[in-house]
C-alpha positions in Angstrom: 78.1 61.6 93.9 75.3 62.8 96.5 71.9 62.7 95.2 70.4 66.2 94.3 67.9 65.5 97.2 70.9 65.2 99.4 72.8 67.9 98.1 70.0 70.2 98.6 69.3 69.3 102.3 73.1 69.5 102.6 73.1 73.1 101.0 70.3 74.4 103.3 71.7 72.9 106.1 75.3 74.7 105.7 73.7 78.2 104.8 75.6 79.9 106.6 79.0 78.7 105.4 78.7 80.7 101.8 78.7 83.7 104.0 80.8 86.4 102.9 81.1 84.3 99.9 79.0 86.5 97.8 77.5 83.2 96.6 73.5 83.4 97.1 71.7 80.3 98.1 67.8 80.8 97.3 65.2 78.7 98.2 65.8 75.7 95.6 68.1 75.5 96.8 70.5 76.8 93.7 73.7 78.3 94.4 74.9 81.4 91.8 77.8 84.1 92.0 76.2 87.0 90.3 77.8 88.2 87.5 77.0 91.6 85.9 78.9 92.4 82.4 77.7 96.2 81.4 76.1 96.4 78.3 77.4 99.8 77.3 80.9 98.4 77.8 80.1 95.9 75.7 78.8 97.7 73.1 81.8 99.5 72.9 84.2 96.9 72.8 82.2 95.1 70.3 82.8 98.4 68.1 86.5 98.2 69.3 86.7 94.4 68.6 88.5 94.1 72.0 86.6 92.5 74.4 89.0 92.5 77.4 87.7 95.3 79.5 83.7 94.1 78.9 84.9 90.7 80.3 86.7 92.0 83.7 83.2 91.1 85.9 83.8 87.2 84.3 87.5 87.1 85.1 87.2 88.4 88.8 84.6 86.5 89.2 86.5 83.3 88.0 89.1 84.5 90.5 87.0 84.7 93.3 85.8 81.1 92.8 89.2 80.3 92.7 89.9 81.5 95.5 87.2 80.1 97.3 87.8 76.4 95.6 89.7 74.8 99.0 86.1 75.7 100.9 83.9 74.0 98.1 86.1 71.0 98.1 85.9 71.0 102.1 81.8 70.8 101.6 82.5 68.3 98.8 84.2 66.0 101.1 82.0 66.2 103.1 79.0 65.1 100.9 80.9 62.0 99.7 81.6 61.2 103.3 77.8 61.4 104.0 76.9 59.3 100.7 79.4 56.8 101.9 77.9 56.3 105.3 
């Protein structure tokens, strides 16, 4: 696997492909989907011991990486291809 100095040049250098991602690349670089479980929500379900509806952000968002798991294995490819050369 690349190096983390690699994979860091690599992120900043392909920026522009998390676009419309909703992945954010910061200046680490570190790459995070933002997640936001309400706390309200939580409460209640806590009271309700059903936690399905307080963990709907986490699913979607485990959807949505899903989804987007053929372009992250694309990039992938890519770094191994750069490591190897």
């Amino acid at each position: 696997m690349a190096g983390q100095t690699q994979w860091k040049k690599y992120l900043q250098k392909n920026a522009d492909r998390f676009a419309g991602t909703r992945f954010i690349l910061d200046d680490e670089p570190s790459l995070f989907l933002p997640v936001k479980v309400d706390r309200d929500v939580l409460a209640k379900c806590a009271e309700e011991d059903d936690f399905s509806e307080a963990l709907k952000p986490i699913v979607e968002a485990l959807d949505h990486i899903q989804q987007l798991a053929p372009r992250f294995d694309e990039m992938r490819q890519e770094m191994l291809e750069l490591q190897a050369s």
